[in-house]
C-alpha positions as CSV (number, residue, x, y, z in Angstrom):
1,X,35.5,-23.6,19.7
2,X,32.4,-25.1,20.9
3,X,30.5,-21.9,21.9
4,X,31.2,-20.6,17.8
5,X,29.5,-23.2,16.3
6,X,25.8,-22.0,18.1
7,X,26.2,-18.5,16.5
8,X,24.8,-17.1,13.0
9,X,26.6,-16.0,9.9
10,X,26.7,-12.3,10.9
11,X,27.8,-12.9,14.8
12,X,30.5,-14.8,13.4
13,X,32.2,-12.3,11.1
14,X,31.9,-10.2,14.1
15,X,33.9,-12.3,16.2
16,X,36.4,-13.0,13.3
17,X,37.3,-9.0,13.7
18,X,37.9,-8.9,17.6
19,X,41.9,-10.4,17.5
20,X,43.7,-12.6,15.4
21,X,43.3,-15.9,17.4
22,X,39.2,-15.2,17.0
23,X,40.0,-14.5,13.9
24,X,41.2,-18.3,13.1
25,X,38.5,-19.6,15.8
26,X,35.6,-17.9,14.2
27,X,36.5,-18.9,10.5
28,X,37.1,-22.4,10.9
29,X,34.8,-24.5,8.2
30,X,33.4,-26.2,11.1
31,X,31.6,-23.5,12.3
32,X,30.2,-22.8,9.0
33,X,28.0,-25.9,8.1
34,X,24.7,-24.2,7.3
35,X,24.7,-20.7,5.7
36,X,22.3,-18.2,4.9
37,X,23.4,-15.5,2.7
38,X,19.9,-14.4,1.4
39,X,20.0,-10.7,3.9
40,X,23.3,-9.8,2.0
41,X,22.2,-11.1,-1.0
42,X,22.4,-7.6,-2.8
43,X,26.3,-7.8,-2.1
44,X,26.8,-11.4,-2.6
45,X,29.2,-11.9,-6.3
46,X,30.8,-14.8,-7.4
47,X,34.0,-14.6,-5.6
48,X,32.5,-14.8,-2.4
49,X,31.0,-18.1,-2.7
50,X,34.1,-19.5,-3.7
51,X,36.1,-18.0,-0.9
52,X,33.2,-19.6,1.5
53,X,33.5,-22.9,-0.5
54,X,37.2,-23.4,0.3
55,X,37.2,-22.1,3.8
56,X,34.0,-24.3,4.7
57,X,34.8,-27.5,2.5
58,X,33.8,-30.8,3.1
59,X,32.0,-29.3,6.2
60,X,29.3,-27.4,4.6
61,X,25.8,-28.8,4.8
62,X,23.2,-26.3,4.1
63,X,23.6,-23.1,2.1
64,X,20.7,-20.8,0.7
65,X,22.0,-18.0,-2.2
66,X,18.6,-16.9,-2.6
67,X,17.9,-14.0,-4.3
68,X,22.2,-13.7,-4.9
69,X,21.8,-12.3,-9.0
70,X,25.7,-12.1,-9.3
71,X,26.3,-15.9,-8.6
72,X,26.8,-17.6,-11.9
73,X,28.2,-21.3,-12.9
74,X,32.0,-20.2,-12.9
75,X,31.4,-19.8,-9.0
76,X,29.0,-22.5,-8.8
77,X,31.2,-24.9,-10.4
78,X,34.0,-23.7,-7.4
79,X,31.8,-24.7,-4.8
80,X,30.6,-27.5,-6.5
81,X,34.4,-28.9,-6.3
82,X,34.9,-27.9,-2.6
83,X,31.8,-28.6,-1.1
84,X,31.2,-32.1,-1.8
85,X,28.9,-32.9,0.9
86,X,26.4,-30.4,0.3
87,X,23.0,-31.8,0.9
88,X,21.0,-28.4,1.0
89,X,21.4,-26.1,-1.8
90,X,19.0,-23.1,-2.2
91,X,19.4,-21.1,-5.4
92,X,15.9,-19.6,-5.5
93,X,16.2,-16.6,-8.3
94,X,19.7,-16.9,-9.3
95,X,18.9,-15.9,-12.7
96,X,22.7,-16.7,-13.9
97,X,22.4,-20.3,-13.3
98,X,22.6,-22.4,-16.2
99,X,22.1,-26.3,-17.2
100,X,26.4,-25.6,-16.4
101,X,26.0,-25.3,-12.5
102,X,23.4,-28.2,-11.9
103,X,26.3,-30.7,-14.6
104,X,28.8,-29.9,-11.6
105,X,26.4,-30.4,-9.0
106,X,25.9,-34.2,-10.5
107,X,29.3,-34.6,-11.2
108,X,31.1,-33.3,-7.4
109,X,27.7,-33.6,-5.1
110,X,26.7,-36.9,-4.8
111,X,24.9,-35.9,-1.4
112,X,22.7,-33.3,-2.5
113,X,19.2,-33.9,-1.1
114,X,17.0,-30.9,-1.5
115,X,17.8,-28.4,-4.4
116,X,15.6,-25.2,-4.9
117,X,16.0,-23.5,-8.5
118,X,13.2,-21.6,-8.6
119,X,12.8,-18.9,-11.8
120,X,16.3,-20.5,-12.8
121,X,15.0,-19.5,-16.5
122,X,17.8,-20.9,-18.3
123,X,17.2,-24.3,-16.9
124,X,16.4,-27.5,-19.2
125,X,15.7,-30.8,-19.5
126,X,19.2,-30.9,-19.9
127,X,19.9,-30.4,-16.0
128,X,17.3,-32.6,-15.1
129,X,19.2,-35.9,-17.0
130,X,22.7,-34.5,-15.2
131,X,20.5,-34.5,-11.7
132,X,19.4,-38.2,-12.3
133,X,22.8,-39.6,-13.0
134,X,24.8,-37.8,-10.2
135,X,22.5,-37.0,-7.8
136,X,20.4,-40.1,-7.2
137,X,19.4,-39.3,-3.7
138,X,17.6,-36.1,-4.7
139,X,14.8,-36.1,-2.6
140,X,13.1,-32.3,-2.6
141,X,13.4,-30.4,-5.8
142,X,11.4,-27.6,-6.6
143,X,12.0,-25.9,-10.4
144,X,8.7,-24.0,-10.4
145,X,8.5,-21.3,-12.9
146,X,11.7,-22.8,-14.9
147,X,9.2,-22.7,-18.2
148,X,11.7,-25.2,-20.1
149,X,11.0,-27.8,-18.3
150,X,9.4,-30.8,-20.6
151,X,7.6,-33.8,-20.0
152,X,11.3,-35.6,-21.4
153,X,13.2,-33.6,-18.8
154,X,10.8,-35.0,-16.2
155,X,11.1,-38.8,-16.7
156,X,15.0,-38.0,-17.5
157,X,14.5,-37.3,-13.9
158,X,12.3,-39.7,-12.1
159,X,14.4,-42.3,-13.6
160,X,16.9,-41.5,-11.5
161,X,15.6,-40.2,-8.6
162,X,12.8,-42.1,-7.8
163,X,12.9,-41.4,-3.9
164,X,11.9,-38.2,-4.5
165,X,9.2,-37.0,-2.0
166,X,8.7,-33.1,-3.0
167,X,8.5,-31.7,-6.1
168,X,7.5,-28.2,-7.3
169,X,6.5,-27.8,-10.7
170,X,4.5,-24.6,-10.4
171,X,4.6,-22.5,-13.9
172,X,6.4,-24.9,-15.5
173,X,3.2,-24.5,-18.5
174,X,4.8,-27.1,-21.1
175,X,4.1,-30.1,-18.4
176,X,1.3,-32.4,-19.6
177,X,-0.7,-35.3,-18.1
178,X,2.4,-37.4,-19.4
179,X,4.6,-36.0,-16.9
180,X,2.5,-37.0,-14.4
181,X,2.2,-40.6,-15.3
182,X,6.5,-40.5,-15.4
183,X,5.8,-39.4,-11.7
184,X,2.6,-42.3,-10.9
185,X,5.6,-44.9,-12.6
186,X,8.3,-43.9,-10.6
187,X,8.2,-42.2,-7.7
188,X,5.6,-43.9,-4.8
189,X,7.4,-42.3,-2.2
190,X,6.1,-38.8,-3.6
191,X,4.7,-36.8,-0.6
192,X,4.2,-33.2,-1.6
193,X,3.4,-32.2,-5.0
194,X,2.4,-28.8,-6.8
195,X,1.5,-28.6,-10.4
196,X,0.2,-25.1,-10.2
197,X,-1.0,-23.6,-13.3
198,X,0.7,-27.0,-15.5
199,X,-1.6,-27.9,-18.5
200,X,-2.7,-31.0,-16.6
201,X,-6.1,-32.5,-16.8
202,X,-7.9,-35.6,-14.9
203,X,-6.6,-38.0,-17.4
204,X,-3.0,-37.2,-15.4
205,X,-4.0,-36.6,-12.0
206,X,-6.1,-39.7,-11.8
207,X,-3.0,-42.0,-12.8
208,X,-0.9,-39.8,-10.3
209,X,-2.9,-40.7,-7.2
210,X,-3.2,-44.0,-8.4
211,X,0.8,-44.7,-8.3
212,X,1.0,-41.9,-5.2
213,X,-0.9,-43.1,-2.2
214,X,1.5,-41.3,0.2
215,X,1.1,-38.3,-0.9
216,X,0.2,-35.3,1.3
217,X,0.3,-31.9,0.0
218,X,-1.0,-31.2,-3.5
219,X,-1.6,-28.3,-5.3
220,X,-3.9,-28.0,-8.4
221,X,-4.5,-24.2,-8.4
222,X,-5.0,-23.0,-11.9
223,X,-5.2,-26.1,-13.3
224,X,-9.0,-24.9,-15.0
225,X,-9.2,-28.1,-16.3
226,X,-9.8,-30.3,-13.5
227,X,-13.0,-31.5,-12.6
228,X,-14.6,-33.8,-9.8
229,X,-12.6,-36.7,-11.3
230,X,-9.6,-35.8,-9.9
231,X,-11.8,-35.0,-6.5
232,X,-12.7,-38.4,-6.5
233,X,-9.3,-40.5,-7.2
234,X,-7.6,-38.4,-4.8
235,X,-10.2,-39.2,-2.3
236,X,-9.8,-42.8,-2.9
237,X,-6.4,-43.5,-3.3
238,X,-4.9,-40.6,-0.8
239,X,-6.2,-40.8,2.8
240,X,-3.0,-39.5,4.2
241,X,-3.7,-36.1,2.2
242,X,-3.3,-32.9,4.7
243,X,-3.4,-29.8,2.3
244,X,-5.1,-29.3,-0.9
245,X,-4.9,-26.3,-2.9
246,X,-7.3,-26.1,-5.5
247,X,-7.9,-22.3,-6.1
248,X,-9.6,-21.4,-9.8
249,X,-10.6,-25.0,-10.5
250,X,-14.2,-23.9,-11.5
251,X,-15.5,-27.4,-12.6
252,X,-15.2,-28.9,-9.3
253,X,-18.5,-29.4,-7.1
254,X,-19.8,-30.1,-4.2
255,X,-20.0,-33.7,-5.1
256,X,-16.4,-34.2,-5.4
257,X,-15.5,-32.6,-2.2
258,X,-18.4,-35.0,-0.6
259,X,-15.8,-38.3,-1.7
260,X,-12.2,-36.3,-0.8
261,X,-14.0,-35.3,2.9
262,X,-15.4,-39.0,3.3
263,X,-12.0,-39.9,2.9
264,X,-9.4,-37.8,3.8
265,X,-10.1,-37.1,7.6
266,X,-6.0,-36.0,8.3
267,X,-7.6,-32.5,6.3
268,X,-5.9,-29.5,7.8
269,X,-5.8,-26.8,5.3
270,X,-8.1,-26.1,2.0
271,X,-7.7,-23.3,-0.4
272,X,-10.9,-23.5,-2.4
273,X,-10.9,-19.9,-3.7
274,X,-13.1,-18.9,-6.8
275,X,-14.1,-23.1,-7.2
276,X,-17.7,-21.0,-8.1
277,X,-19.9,-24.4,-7.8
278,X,-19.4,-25.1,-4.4
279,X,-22.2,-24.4,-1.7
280,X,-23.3,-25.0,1.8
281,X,-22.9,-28.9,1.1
282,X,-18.8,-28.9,0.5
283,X,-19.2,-27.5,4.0
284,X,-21.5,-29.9,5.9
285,X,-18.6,-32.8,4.9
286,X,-16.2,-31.0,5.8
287,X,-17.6,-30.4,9.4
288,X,-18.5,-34.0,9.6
289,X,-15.2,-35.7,8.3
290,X,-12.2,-33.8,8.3
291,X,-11.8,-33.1,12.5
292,X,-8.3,-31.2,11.7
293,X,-9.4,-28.7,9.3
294,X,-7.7,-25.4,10.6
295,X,-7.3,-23.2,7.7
296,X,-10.0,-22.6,4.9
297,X,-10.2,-20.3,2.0
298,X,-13.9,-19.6,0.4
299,X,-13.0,-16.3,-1.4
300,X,-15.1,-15.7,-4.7
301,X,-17.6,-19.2,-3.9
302,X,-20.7,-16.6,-4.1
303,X,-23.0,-19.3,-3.5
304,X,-21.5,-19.9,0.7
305,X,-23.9,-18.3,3.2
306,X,-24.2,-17.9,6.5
307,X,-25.9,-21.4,7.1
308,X,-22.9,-23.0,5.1
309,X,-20.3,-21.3,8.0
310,X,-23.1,-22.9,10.7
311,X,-22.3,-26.3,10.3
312,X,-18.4,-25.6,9.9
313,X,-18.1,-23.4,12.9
314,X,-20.7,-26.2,14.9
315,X,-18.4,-28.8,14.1
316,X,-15.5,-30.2,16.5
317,X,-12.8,-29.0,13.5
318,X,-14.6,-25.2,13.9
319,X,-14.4,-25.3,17.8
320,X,-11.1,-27.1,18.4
321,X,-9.0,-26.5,15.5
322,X,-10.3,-23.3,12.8
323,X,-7.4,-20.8,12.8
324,X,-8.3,-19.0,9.6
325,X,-11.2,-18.3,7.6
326,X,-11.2,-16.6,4.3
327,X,-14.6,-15.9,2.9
328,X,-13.5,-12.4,0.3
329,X,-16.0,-12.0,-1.8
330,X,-19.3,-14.1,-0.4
331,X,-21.8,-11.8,-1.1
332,X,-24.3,-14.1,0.6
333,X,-22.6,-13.3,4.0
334,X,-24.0,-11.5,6.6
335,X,-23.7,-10.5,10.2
336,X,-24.9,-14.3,11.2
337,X,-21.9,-15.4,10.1
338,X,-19.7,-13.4,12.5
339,X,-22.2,-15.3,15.7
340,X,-21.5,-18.6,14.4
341,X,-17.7,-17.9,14.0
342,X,-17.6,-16.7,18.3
343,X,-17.2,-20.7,18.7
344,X,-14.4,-21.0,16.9
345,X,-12.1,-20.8,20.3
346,X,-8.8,-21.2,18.2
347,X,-10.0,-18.3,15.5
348,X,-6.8,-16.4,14.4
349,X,-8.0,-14.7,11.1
350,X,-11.4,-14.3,9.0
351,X,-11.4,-12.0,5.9
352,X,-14.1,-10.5,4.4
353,X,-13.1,-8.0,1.8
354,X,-16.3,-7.0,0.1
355,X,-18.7,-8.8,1.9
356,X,-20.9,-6.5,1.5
357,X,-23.8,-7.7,4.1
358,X,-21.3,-7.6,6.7
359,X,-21.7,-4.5,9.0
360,X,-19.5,-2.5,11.2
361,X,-21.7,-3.2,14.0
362,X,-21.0,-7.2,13.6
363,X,-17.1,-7.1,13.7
364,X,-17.7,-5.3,16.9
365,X,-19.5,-7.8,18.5
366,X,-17.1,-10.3,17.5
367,X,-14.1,-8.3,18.9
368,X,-16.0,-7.5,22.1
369,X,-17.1,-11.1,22.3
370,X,-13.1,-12.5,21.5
371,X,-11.7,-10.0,23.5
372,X,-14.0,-11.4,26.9
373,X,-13.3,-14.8,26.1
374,X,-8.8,-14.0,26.1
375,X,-9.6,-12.0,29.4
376,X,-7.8,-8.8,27.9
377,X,-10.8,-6.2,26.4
378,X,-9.0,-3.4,27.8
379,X,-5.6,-4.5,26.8
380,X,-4.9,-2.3,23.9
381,X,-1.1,-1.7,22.8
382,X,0.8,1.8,21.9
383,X,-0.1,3.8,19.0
384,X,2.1,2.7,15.8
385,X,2.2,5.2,13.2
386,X,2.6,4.0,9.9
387,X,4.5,6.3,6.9
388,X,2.9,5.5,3.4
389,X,6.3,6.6,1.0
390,X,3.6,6.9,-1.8
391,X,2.0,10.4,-0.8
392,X,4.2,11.3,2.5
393,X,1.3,10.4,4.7
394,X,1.5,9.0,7.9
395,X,-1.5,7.2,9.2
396,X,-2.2,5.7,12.8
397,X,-3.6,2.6,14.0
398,X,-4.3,1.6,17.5
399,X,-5.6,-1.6,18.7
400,X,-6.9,-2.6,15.2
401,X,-8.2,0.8,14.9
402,X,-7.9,3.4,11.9
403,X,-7.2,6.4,14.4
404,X,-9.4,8.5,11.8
405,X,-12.3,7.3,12.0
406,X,-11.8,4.6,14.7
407,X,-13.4,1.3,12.4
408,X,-12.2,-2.4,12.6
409,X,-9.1,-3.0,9.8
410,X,-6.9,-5.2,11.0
411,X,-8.6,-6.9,14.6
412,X,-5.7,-8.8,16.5
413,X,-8.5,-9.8,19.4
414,X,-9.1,-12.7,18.7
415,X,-8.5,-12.5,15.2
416,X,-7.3,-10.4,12.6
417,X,-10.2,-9.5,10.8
418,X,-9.8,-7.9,7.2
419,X,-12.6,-6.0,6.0
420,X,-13.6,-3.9,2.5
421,X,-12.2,-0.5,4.2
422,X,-12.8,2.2,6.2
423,X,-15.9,4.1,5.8
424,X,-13.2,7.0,4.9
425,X,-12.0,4.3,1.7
426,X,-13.9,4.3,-1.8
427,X,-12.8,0.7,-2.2
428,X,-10.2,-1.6,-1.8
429,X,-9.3,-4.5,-4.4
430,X,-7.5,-7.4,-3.8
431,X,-6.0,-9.4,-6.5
432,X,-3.6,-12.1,-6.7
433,X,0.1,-10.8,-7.8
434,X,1.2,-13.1,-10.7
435,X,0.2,-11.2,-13.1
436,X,2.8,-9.7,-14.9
437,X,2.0,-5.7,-16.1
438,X,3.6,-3.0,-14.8
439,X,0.4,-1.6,-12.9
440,X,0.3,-5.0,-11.3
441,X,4.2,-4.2,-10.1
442,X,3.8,-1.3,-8.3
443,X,0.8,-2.2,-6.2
444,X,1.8,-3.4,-2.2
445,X,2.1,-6.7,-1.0
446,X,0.3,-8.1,1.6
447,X,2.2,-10.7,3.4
448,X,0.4,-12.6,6.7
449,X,1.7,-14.4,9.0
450,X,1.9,-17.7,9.0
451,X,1.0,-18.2,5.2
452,X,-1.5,-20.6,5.4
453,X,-1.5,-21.3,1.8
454,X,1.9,-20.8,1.1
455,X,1.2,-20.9,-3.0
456,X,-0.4,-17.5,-2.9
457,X,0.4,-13.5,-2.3
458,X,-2.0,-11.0,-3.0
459,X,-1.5,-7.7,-4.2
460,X,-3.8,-4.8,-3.0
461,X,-3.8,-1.6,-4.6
462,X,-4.2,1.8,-2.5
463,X,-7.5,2.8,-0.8
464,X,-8.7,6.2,-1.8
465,X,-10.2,8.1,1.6
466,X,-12.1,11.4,2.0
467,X,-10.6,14.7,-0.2
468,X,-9.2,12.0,-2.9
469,X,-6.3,11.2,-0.3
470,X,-4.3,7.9,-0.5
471,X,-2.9,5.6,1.8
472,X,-1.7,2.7,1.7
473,X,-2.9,-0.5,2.7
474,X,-1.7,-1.5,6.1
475,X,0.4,-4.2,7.1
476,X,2.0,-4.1,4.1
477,X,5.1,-3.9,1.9
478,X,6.0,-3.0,-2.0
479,X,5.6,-5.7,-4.1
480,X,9.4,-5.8,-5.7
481,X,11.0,-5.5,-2.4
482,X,13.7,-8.7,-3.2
483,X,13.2,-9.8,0.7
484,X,9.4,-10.6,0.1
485,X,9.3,-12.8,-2.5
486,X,11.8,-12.2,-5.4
487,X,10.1,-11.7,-8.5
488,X,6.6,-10.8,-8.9
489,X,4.5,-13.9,-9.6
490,X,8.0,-15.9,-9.3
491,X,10.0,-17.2,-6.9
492,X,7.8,-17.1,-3.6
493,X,8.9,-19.1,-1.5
494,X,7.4,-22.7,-0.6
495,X,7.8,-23.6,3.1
496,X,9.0,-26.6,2.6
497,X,11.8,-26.2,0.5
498,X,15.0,-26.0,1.8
């Protein structure tokens, strides 16, 4: 019995078909305390759940129905009744669930401690109040893009629940500043927030970190109306803060960042895309005060050059710990960028789509001079040929090489480097994919790994080579495939929800 309880969902139903007495072995609950059905999710109905929920029981602990459509409240109310000591429940996308499902989940599971109902549209305040009174030891909850949600339904919450230490609000656009001051009131345990595209202003985010001082991932992207406020009262009140996330927030400048980086020297990851005020001197902080920085995002802050990447790449964060550096769109950098980055030892991926100033010749040199430094220049692996399903056409790449014309796309010594295109390409445009038109839809999806900011995918569209012909950007997958990320724009996946 022991040697079933190490094996996975699919090994298991395996067993279960090799004799009777495996049979009985294999399908015993206590095998069955964490569940992933998200690889079958296309198959998964209603009935299934329940038949899991009374063979597993009481000994269930984990179970992720992500992406499952079918699975509505009749089923959900089931397994609400027979699984009573849930404490993971992931229902990312499970479009069925209503306010119904999260009244059984206060009323059966009691234990429930990280719940995911992500693009549950027909969520409400309603399940929010049911969550506070039955499940009082809620402490992850992420009900981003559930656009229902109220500033009531959050202190409904909070009041309730206030160990929480990670919530997601992302897309939830009716949240105001007074949410946030339900969350500064209640909730000082909080450790991971993200507000992403909320209508929040300073007023809110100043109180938050005021009531918050534990707090350690926040995300602000698209909130346009921050400015260096916000900056500043994190800075002060936050020194345990690791990730920030602060894409589109054009009013911030260089003097905010100069407080946050005087203060917050646990820094490890920074997604400052398109914040179009900051220059060279957000930088310089950075390299003098925040020693853990490994991921950086720059893309669209035109006013970066190559003296800006100097100090970061001089610094003992650039040397020790910079693993990716994202600098799309930084028309101000040139070659000299790519010789400062050679002392970034730990250097796992730059992008430069449409850096212009950037040359051929320079990504070369970089390669050449990574490649030296791992020991492995002539270490080059076998030939992968790529089908693009768009046109039929079946490109090659070989060590980071378009076989065509044999320039740098995707360099995996030392880095992966991303530039505009081939010289065979016209152009290639990268966007961010929540927007919602159908053009948007059938573009590809480029998906890295490890996310470093796990709030964004970007969309490419196709690059158009010599003769008008097509391929597809590589390294990549269609945008509505269910596996990647659900819906477009919804339901990607944070890492740390359950």
């Amino acid at each position: 019995m022991g040697i079933f309880s190490y094996l996975d969902v699919v090994t298991l139903c395996r067993c279960a078909q090799v004799s009777k007495a495996w049979n009985i072995l294999a399908l015993d609950g206590s095998n069955w305390q964490k569940i992933d059905l998200f690889n079958f999710q296309t198959d998964i109905e209603g009935r299934v759940v329940e038949n899991i929920s009374k063979r597993c029981g009481g000994f269930l602990r984990q179970l992720s129905l992500r992406g499952c459509l079918s699975v509505g409240d009749a089923s959900m109310k089931t397994f609400a009744q027979n699984c009573r000591n849930i404490e993971h429940l992931n229902l990312n996308g499970c479009t069925k669930i209503t306010d119904s499902t999260c009244i059984s989940l206060s009323k059966f599971c009691s234990k429930l401690r990280h719940l995911d109902l992500t693009s549950c549209v027909s969520i409400t305040n309603h399940s929010l109040k049911a969550l506070s009174e039955g499940c009082r030891g809620l402490e992850n909850l992420n009900i981003s893009w559930c656009d229902q949600i109220t500033r009531d339904g959050v202190e409904a919450l909070v009041r309730g629940c206030g160990g929480l230490k990670a919530l997601f609000l992302r897309g939830c656009t009716q949240l105001d500043d007074e949410a946030l001051k339900h969350l500064q009131k209640h909730c000082p345990e909080l450790v991971t927030i993200n507000v992403q595209s909320c209508t929040v202003t300073d007023e809110g985010l100043v109180g938050l970190c005021r009531g918050c001082h534990k707090l350690q991932t926040l995300c602000i992207s698209g909130c346009s109306n921050i400015t260096d406020a916000s900056l500043t009262a994190l800075g002060l009140n936050c020194p345990r803060l690791k990730i920030l996330e602060a894409a589109r927030c054009s009013h911030v400048t260089d003097a905010g960042f100069a407080i946050l980086a005087r203060n917050c020297h646990e820094l490890e990851k920074m997604d400052l895309e398109e914040c179009i005020l900051l220059t060279d001197n957000t930088l310089l902080q950075l390299s003098i005060h925040c020693p853990r920085l490994q991921a950086l995002s720059l893309s669209h802050c035109e006013l970066i050059t190559d003296d800006g990447i100097r100090h970061l790449s001089g610094s003992v964060c650039g040397q020790e710990r910079l693993q990716v550096v994202e600098l799309d769109n930084c028309p101000l950098i040139t070659d000299l960028t790519l010789e400062h980055l050679k002392s970034c030892h730990r250097l796992e991926r730059i992008e430069l789509y449409d850096c212009q100033q950037v040359t051929r010749a320079g990504i070369k040199r970089i390669r050449v001079s990574g490649a030296r430094h791992r020991g492995n220049v002539s270490d080059e692996p076998a030939l992968q040929v790529l089908h693009n399903p768009l046109t039929g056409q079946r490109l090659g790449v070989r060590g980071g090489l378009c076989v065509k014309c044999e320039s740098p796309l995707a360099l995996a010594v030392p880095a992966i480097i991303t530039a505009a295109s081939c010289p065979g390409a016209a152009e290639v445009r990268g966007q961010r994919s929540d927007a919602r038109d159908e053009e948007e839809r059938s573009r590809w999806l480029v998906r890295t790994e490890p996310l470093a900011f796990p709030s964004r995918r970007y969309a490419f569209g196709r690059v158009g080579g010599r003769g008008g012909a097509a391929v597809s950007v590589l390294l990549a997958e269609r945008a509505s495939d269910p596996r990647m990320c659900g819906r477009m724009g919804r339901g990607a996946d944070d890492t740390s929800t359950p």
